[in-house]
N, C-alpha and C positions, 0 to 999 in steps of 0.2 A: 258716534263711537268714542271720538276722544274724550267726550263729557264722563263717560261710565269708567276710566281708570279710576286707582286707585293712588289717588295723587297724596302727597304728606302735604300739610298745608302749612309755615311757619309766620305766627302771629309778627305784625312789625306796626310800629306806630306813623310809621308812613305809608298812607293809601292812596297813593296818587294815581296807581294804575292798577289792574288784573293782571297779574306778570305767571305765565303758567312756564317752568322749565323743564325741556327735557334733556337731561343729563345722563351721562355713563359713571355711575359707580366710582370705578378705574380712572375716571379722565381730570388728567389736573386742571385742564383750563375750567372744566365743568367746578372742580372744588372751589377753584378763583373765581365764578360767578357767584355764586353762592353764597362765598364767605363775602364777597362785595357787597352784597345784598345784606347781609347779617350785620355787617359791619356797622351798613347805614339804617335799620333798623327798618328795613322794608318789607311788608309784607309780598306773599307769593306762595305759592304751591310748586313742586317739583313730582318728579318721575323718573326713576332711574330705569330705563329702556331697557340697557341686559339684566333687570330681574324681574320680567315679564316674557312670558310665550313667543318664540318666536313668531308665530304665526300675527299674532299681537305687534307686536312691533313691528314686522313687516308692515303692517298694515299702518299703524299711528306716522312710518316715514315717509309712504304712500301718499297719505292724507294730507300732511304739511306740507311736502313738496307741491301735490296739485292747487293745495289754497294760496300759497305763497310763492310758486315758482320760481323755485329755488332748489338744491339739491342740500338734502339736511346732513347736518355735521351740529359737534356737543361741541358744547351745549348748545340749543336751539331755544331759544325764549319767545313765546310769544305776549305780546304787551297789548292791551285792551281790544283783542281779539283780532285787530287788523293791521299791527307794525308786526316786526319778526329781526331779531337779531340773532346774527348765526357767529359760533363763535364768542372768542371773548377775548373783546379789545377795550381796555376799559373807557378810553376816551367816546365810544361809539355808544356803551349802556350810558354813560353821565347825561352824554346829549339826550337819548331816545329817553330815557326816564326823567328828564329835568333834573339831574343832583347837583 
């Protein structure tokens, strides 16, 4: 199910991972992952959660919590389909992504 959103993809000349994020719109830390990403010219795809169907989003936080066991909060990154960084501390993404 999480494969069928409708993710923005942003081109970046660093590929060093599949980094997919779910973000709010609204949420600073989510715009500080983002622009961390942008900064260092990484590539990644995103999803902003509250502008999809609730019943959709119920379900995408559902998903991540049971694969990663964890309770999801924004931003939520998943990195080569089996790390996950919740939140955004940046010394935590440097390490997880290698920067």
């Amino acid at each position: 199910m999480l494969d069928t959103l409708d993710y923005v993809s942003v081109p970046g000349s660093v590929r060093d991972h599949d980094i997919t994020i779910y973000a709010l719109s609204t949420c600073g830390f989510c715009k500080r992952a983002i622009a961390f990403l942008n900064d260092r010219k990484v590539a990644y795809r995103y999803i902003h959660v509250d502008s999809i169907p609730l019943e959709t989003k119920t379900e995408v936080k559902r998903l991540l919590k049971e694969k990663f066991k964890e309770d999801v909060a924004f931003p939520f990154a998943v990195v080569d389909g089996d790390k996950h960084l919740v939140g955004f501390i940046e010394a935590d993404w440097k390490l997880t992504l290698g920067l």
